[in-house]
Rosetta silent file (secondary structure, phi, psi, omega in degrees, C-alpha in Angstrom):
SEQUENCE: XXXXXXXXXXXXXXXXXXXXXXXXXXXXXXXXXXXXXXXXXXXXXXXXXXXXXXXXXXXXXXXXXXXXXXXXXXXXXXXXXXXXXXXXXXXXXXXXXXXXXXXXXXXXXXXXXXXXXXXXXXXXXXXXXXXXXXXXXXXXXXXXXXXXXXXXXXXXXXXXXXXXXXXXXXXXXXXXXXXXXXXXXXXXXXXXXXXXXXXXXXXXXXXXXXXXXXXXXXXXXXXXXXXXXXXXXXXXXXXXXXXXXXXXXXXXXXXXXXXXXXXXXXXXXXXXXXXXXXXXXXXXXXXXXXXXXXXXXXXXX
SCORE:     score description
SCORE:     0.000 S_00000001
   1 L     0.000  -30.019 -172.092  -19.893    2.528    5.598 S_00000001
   2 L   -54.249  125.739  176.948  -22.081    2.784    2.556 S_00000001
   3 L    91.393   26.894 -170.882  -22.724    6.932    1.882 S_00000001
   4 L  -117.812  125.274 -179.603  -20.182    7.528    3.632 S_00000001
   5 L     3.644  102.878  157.001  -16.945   10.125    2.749 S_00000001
   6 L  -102.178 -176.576 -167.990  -14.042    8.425    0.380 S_00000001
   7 E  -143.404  133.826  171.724  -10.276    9.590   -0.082 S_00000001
   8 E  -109.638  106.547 -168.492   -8.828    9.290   -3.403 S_00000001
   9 E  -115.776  125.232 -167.014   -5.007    8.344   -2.723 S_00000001
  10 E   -69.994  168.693 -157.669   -2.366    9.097   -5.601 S_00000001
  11 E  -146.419  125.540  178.225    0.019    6.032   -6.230 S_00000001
  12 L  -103.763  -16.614  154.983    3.261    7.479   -7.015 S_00000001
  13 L    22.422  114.327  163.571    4.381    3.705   -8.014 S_00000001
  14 L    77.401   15.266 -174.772    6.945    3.945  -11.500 S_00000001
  15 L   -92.201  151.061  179.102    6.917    8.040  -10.460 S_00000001
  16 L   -72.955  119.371 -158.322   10.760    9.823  -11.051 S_00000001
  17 L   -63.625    1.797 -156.897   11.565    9.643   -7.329 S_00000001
  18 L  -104.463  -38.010 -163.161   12.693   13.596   -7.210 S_00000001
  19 L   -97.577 -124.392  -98.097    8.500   14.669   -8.500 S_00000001
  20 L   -61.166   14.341  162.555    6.939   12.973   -5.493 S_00000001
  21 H   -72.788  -65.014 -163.968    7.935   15.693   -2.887 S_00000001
  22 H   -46.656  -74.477 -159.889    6.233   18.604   -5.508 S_00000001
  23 H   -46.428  -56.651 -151.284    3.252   15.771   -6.503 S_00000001
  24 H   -89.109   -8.786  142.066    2.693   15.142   -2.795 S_00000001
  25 H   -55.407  -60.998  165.808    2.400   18.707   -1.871 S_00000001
  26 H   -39.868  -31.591 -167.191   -0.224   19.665   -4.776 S_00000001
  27 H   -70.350  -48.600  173.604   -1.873   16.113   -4.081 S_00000001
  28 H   -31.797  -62.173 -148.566   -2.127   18.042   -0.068 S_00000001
  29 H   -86.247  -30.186 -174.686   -3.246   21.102   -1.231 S_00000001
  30 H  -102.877   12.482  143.808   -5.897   19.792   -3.605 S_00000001
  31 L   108.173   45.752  176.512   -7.538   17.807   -1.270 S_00000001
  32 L   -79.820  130.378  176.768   -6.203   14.024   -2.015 S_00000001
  33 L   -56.898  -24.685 -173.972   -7.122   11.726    0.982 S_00000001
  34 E   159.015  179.079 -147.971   -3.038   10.530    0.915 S_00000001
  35 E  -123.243  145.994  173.527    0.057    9.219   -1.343 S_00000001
  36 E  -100.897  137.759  138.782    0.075    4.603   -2.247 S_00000001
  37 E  -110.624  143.887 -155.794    3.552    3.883   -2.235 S_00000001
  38 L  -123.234 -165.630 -147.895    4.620    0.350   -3.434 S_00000001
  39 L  -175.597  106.830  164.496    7.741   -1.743   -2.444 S_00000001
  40 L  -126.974  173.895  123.916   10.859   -4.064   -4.377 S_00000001
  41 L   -42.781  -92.595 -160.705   14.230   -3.865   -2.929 S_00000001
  42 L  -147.091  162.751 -163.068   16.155   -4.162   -6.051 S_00000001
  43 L  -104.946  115.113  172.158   15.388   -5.626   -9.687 S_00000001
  44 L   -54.392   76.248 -169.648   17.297   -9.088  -10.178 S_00000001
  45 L   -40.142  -36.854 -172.517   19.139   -9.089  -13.477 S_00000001
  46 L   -98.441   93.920  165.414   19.117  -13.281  -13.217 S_00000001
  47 L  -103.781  110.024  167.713   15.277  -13.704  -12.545 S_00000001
  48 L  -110.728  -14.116  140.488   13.357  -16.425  -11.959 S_00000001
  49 L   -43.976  113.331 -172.378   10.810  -15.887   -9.861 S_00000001
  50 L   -93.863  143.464 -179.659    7.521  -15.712  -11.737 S_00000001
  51 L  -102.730  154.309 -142.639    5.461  -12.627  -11.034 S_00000001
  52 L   -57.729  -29.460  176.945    2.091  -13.377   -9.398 S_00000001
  53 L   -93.215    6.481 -156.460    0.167  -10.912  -11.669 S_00000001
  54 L   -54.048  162.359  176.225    2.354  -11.307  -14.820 S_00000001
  55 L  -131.476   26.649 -170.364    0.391  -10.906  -18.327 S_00000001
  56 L  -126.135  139.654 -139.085    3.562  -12.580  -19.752 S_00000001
  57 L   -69.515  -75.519 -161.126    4.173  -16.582  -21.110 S_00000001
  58 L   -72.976   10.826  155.321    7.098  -16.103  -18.673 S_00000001
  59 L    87.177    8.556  178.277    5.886  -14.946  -15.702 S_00000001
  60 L   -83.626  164.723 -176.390    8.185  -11.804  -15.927 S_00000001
  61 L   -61.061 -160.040  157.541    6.963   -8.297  -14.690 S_00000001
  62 L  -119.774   32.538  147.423    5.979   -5.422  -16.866 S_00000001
  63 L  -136.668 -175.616 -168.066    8.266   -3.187  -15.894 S_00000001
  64 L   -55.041  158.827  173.497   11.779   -2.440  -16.679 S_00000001
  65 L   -81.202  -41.011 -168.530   15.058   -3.239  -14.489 S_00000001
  66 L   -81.156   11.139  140.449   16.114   -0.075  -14.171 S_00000001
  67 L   -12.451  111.528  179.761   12.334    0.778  -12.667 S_00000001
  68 L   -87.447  140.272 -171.806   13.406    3.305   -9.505 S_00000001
  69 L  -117.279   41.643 -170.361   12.028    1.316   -6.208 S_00000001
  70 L   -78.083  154.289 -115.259   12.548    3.737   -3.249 S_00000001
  71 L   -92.364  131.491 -171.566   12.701    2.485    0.477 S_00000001
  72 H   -74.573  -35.646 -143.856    8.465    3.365    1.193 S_00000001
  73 H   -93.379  -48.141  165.098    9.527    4.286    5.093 S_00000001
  74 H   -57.508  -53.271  163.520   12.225    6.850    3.768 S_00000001
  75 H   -49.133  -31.936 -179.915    9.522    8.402    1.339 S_00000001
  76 H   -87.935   -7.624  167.056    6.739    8.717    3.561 S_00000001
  77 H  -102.268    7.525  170.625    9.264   10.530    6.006 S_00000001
  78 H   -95.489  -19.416 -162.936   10.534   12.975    3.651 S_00000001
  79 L  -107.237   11.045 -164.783    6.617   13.803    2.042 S_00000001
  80 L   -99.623  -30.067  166.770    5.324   13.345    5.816 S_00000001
  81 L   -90.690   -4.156 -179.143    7.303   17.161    6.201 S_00000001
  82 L  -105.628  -19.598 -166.067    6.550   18.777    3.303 S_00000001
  83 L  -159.893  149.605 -154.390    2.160   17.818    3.957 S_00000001
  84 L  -113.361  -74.971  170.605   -0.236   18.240    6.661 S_00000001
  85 L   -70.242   -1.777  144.329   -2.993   16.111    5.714 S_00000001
  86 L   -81.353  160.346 -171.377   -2.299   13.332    4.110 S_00000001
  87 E   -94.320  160.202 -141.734   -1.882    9.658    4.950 S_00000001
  88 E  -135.874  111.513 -166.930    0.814    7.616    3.645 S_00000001
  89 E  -118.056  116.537  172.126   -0.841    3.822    2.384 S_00000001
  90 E   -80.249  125.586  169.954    2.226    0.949    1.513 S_00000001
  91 L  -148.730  122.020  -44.517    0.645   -1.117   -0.964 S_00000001
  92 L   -85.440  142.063  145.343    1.878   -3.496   -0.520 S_00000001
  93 L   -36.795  104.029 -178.275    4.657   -3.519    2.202 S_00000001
  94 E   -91.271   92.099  170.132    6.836   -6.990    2.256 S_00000001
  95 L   -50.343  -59.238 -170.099    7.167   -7.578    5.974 S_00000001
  96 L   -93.173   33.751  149.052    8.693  -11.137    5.776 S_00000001
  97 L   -80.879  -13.205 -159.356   11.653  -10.107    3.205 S_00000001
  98 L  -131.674  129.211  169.608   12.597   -8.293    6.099 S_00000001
  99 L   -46.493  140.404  177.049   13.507   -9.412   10.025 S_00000001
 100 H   -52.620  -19.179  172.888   10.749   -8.586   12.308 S_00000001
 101 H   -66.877  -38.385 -144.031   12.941   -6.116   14.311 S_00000001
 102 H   -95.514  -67.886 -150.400   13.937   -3.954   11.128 S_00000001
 103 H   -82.035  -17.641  172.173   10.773   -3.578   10.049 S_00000001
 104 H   -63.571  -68.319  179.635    8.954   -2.726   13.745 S_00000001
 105 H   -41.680  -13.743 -155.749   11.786   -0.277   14.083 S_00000001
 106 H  -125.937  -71.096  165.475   11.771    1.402   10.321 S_00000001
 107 H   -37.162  -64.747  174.918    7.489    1.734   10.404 S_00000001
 108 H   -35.705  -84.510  179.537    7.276    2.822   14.003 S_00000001
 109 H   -26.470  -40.773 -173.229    9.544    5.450   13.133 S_00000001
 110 H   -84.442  -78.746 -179.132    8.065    7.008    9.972 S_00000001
 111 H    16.748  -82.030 -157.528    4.906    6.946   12.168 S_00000001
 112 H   -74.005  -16.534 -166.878    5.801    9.175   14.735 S_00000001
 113 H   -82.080  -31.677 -130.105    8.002   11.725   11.990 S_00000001
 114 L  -123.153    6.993 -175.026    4.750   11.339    9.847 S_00000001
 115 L    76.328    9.805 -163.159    2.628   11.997   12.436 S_00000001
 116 L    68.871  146.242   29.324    0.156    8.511   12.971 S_00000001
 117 L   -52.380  -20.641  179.148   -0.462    9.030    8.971 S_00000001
 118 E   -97.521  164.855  179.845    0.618    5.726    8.194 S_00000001
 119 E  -127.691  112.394 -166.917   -1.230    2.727    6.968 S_00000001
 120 E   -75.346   79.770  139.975    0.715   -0.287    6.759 S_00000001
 121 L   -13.829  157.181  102.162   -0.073   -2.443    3.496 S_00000001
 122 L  -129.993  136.761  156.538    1.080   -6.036    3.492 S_00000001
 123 E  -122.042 -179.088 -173.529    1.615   -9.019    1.254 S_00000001
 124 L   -84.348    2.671 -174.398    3.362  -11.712    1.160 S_00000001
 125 L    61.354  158.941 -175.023    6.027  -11.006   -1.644 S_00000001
 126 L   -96.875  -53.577 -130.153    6.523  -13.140   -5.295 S_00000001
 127 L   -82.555   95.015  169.759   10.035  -12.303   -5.512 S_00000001
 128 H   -34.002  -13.977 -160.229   12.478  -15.022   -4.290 S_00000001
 129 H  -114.556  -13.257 -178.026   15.518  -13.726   -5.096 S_00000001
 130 H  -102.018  -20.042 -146.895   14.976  -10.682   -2.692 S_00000001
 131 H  -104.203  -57.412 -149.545   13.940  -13.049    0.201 S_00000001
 132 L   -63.093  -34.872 -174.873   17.520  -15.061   -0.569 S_00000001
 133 L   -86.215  -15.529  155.732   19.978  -11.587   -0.077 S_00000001
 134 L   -90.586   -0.765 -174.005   18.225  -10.935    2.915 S_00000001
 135 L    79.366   58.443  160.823   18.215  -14.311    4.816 S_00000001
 136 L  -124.202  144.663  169.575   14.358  -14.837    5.316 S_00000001
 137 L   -76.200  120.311 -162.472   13.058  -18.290    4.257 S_00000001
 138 L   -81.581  -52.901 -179.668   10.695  -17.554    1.269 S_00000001
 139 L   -43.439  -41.690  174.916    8.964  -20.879    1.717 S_00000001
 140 L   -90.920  -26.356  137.247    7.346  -19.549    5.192 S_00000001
 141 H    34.339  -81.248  176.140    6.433  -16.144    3.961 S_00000001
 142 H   -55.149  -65.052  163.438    2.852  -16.623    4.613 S_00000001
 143 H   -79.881   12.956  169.816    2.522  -17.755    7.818 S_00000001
 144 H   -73.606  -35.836  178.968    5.257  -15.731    8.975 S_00000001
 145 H   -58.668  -35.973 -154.417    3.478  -12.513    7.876 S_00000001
 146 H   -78.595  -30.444  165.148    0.493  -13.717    9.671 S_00000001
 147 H   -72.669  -52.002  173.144    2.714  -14.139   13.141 S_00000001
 148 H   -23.595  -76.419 -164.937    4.339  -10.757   11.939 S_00000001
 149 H   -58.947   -4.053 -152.911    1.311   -8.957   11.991 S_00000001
 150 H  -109.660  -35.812  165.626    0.615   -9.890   15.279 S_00000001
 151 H   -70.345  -50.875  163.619    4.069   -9.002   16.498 S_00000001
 152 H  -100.907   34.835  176.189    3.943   -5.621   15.622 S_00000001
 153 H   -60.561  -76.419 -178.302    0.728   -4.878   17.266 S_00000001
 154 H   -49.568  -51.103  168.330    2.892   -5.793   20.197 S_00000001
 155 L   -58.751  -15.896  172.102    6.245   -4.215   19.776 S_00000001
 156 L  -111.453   53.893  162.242    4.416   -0.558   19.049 S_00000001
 157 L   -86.059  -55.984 -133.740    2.668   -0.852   22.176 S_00000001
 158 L    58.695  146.865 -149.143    5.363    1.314   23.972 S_00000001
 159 L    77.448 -172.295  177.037    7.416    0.855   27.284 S_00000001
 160 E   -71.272  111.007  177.309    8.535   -2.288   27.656 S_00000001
 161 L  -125.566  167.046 -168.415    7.365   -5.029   25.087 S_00000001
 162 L  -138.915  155.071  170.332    7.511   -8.935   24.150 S_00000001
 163 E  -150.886  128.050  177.778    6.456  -11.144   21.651 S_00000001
 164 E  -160.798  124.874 -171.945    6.697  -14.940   21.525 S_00000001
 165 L  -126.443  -88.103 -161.063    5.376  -16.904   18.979 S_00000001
 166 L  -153.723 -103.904 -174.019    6.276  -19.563   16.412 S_00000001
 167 L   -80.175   -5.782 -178.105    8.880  -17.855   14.242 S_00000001
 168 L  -112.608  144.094 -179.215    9.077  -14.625   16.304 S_00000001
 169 E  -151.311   99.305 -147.454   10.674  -14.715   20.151 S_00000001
 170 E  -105.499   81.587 -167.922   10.864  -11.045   21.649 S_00000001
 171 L   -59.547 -167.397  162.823   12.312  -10.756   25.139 S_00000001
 172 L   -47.453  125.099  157.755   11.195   -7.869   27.443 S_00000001
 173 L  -158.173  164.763  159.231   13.008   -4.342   25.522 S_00000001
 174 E  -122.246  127.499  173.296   12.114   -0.942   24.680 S_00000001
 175 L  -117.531  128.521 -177.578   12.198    0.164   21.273 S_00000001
 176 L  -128.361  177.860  -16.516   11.039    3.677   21.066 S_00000001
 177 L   -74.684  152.709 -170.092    9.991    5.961   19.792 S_00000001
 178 L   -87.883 -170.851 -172.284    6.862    4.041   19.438 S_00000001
 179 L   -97.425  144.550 -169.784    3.385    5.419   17.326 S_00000001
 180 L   -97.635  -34.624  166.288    1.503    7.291   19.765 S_00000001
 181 L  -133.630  165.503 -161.698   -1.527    5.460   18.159 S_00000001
 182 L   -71.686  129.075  160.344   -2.344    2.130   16.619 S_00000001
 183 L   -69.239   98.679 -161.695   -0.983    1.517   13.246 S_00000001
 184 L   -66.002  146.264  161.379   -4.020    0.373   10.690 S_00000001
 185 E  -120.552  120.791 -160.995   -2.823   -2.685    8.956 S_00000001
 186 E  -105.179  147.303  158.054   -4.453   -3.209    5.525 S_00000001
 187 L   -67.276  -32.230  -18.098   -4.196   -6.844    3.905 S_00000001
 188 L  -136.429  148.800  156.848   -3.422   -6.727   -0.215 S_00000001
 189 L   117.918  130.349 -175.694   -4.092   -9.574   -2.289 S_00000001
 190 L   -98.661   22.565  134.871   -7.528  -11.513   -3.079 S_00000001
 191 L   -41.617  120.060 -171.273   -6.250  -15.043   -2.797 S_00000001
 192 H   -56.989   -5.001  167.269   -8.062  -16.840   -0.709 S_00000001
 193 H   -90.585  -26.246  158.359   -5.711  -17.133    1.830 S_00000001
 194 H   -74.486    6.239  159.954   -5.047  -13.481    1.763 S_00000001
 195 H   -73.565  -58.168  175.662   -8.640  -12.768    2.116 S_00000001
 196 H   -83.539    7.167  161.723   -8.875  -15.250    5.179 S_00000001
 197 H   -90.801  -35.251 -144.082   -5.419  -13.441    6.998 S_00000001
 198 H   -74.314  -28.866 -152.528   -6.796   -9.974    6.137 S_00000001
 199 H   -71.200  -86.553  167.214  -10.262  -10.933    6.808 S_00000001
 200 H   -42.602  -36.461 -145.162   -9.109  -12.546   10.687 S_00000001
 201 H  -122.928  -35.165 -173.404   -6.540  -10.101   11.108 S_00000001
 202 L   -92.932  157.640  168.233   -6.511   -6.527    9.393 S_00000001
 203 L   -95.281   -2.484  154.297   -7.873   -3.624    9.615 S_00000001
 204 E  -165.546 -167.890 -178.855   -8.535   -3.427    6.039 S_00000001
 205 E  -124.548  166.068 -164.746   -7.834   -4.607    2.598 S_00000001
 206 E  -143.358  106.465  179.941   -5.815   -3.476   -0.426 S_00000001
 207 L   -40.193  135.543  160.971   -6.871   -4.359   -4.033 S_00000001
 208 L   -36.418  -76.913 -163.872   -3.877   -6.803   -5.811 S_00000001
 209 L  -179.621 -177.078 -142.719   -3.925   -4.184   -8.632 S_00000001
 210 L   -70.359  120.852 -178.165   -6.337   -2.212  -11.264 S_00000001
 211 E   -95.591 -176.002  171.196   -9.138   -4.568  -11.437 S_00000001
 212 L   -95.560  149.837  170.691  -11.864   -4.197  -14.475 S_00000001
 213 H   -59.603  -20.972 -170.746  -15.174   -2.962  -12.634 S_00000001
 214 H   -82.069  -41.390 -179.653  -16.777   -6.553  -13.301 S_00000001
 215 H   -57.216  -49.149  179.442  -13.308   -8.279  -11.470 S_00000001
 216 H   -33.947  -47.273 -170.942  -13.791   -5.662   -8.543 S_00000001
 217 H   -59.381  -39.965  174.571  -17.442   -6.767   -8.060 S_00000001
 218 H   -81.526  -29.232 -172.854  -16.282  -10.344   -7.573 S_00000001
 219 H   -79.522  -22.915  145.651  -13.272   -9.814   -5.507 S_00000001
 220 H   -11.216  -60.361 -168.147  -15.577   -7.538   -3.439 S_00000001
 221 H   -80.933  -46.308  170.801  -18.007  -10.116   -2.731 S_00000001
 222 H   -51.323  -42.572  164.045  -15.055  -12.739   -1.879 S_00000001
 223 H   -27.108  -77.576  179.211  -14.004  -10.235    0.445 S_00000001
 224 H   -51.854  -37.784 -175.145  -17.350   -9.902    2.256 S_00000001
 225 H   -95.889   10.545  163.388  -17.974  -13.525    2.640 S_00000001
 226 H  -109.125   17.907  123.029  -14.621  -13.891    4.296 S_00000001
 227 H   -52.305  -53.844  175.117  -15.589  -11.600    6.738 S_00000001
 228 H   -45.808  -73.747  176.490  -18.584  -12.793    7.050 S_00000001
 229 L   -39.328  -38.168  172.850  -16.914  -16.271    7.942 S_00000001
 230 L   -55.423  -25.677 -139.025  -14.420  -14.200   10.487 S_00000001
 231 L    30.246   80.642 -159.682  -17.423  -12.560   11.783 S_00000001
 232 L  -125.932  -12.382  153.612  -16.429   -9.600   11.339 S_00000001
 233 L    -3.014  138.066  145.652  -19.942   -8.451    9.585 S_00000001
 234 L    89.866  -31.000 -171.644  -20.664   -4.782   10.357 S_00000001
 235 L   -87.927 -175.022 -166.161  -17.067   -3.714   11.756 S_00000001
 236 L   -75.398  125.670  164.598  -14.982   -0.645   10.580 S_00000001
 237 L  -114.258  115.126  160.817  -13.129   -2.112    7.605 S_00000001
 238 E   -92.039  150.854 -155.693  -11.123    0.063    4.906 S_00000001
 239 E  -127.728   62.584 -164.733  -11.533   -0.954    1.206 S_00000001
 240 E  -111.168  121.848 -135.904   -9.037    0.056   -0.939 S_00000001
 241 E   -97.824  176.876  169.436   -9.525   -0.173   -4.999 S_00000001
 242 E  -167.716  126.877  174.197   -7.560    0.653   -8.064 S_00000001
 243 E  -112.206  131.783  166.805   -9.779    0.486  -11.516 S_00000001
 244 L  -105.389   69.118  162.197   -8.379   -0.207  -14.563 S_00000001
 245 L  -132.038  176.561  174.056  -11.303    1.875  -15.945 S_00000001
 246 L   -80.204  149.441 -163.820  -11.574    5.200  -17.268 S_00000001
 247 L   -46.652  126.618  170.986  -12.040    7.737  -14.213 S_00000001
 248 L  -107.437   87.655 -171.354  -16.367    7.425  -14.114 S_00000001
 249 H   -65.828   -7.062  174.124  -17.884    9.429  -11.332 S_00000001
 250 H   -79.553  -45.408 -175.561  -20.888    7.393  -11.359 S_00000001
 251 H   -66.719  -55.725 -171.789  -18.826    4.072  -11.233 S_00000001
 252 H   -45.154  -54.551  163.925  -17.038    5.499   -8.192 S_00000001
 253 H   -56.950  -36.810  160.865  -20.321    6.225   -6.437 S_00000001
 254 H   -43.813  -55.067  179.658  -21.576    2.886   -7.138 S_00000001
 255 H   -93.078   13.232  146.212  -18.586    1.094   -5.069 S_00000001
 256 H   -33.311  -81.024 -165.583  -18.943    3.827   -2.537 S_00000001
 257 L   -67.261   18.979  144.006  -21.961    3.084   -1.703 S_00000001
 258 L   -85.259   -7.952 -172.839  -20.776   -0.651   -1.384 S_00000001
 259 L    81.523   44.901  108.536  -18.792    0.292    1.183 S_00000001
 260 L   -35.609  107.071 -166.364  -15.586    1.232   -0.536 S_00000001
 261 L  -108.966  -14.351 -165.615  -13.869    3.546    1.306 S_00000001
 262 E  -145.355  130.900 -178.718  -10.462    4.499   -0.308 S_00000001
 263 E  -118.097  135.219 -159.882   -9.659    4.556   -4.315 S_00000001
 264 E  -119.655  135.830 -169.888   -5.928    4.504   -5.369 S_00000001
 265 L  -139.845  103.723  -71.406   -5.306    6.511   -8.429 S_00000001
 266 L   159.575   56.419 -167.422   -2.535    7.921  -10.641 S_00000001
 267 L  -103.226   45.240  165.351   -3.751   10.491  -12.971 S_00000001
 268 L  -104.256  -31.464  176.284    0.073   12.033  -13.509 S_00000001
 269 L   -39.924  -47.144 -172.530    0.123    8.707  -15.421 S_00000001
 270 L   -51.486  -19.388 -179.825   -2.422   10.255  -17.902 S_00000001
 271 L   -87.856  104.704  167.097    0.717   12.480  -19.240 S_00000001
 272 L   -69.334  141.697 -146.237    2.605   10.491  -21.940 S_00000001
 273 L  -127.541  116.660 -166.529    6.210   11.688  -21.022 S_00000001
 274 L   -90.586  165.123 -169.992    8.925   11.387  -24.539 S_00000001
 275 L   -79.527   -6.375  152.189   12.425   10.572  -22.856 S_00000001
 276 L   -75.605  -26.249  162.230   13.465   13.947  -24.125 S_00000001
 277 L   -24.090  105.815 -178.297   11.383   15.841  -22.489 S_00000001
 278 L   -87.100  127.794 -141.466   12.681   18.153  -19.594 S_00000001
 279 L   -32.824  -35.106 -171.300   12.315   16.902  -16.189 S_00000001
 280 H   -76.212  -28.415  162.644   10.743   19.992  -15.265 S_00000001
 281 H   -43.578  -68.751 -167.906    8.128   20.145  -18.525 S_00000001
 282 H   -39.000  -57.347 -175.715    7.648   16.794  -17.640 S_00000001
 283 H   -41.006  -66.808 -171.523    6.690   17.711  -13.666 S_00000001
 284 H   -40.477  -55.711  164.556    4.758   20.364  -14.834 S_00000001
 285 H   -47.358  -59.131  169.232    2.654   18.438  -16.803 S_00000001
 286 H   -65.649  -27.505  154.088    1.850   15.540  -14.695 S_00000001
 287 H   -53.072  -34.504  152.398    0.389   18.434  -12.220 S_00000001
 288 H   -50.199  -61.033 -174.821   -1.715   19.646  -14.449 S_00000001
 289 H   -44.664  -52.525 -168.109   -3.190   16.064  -14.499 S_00000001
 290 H   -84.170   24.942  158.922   -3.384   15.799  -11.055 S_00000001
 291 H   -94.471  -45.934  160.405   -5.299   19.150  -10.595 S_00000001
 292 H   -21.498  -90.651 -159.792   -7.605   17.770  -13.413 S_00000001
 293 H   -52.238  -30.239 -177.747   -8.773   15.003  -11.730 S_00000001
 294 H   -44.173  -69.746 -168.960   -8.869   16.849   -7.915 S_00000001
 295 H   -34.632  -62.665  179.530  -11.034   18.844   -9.716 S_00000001
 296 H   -88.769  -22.899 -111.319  -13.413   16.993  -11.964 S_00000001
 297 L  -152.040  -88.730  173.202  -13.004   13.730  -10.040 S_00000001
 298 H   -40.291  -82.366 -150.188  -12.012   14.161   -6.323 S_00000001
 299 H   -53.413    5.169 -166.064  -14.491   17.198   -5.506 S_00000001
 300 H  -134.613   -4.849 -150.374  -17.632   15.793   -7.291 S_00000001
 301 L  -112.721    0.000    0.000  -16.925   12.027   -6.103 S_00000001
């Protein structure tokens, strides 16, 4: 993989849900490999569920409750008609908050409207309290994703399909329409046990969130030797990063050429936005940003 093409994919993640149709045209037009979209249900007013990355004594998130969360499978089929080339990356998807049925049927679908552009994310979810309003046992999470992924290999086959596993039991059915091509499934999270599903299982990986360049370099290398262990050495794997550094083009080219293939990035962010500000100023602004970076950043990377 090393010298080989990357795609710089905008994260609309905390974006006013009305600017990503406009963002994910310009992001089209200025030659962004594809749109990150991230995934809650709904923000718990009674929370207790600590979150996995918190940088807080109390394990709470950093962002707000009233934080807009929209459904990733409805977004990527409204910006999947509006844009011709880009690819649509969940990072990360929460399979097992959701029945296995729901979620073959709700992905498949955005698929085929979206054209095969999507790339299926997955983790395992923190939030407990989302797992409880949906019925899924939170406690099994993990290896459920790990049958999960494995189930909807099978169920987007097309024609008549089955699955029968451990927690999943599929008769014969057809659910159509199915993806006309294989769905990639990326892993996210550098625990070692999410390193040894995505590692066994995936078709790539998905950074946890904006590492420092010296944290990339190690979760990098954990990466690699849990490949290694899959033996999985050598095959096509996507690699996809988020830096909490300032945009470098020299840094980028370094974890290219590691075999880093996809960088997720969010330089509408770069616009401080005052809450008076009107929505359309705002929009305006954050486009500017993201023309910046196509510009200095994309096209020279």
């Amino acid at each position: 993989m090393a010298g080989a093409a990357v795609r710089f994919h905008q994260s609309i993640t905390f974006l006013p849900t009305r600017q990503a149709v406009p963002l994910a045209r310009a992001s089209d037009e200025l030659g962004y490999g594809g749109i990150y979209i991230s995934d809650h249900l709904f923000n718990p007013r009674a929370l207790e569920s600590r979150y996995t990355y918190s940088q807080r004594e109390d394990g709470a998130p950093g962002w707000a409750p009233e934080t807009p969360w929209p459904d990733p499978m409805c977004v990527i089929s409204a910006l999947a008609t509006v844009t011709e080339h880009l690819t649509f990356t969940t990072g990360v998807y929460i399979p097992p908050v959701r029945d296995l049925i729901t979620v073959a049927k709700s992905v498949g679908t955005a698929a085929v409207l979206a054209d095969n552009r999507v790339r299926l994310g997955v983790g395992v979810g923190w939030c407990k309290e989302e797992f409880d309003q949906t019925g899924q046992e939170f406690e099994s999470r993990g290896p459920r994703l790990t049958e999960m992924i494995q189930a909807l290999r099978a169920l987007w086959h097309g024609g008549w399909v089955e699955f029968h596993g451990t927690y999943y039991d599929v008769p014969p059915c057809q659910m159509e329409p199915a993806p006309t091509a294989p769905i990639p499934i990326l892993g996210g999270g550098h625990s070692p046990v999410a390193l040894r599903r995505t590692a066994a299982l995936c078709d790539g990986w998905i950074a946890a969130q904006p590492y420092s360049e010296e944290a990339a370099w190690t979760h990098l290398g954990e990466l690699r030797a849990a490949l290694t262990s899959a033996g999985r050495d050598g095959d096509p794997f996507a690699i996809y990063l988020s830096l909490y550094e300032r945009p470098d083009i020299d840094m980028f080219r370094r974890f290219a050429e590691a075999g880093v293939t996809d960088f997720v990035c969010a330089p509408w962010m770069f616009v401080r936005v005052h809450p008076d500000t009107p929505d359309d100023k705002a929009l305006s602004d954050r486009l500017a940003a993201v023309r910046w970076f196509a510009e200095e950043i994309v096209a020279k990377v």
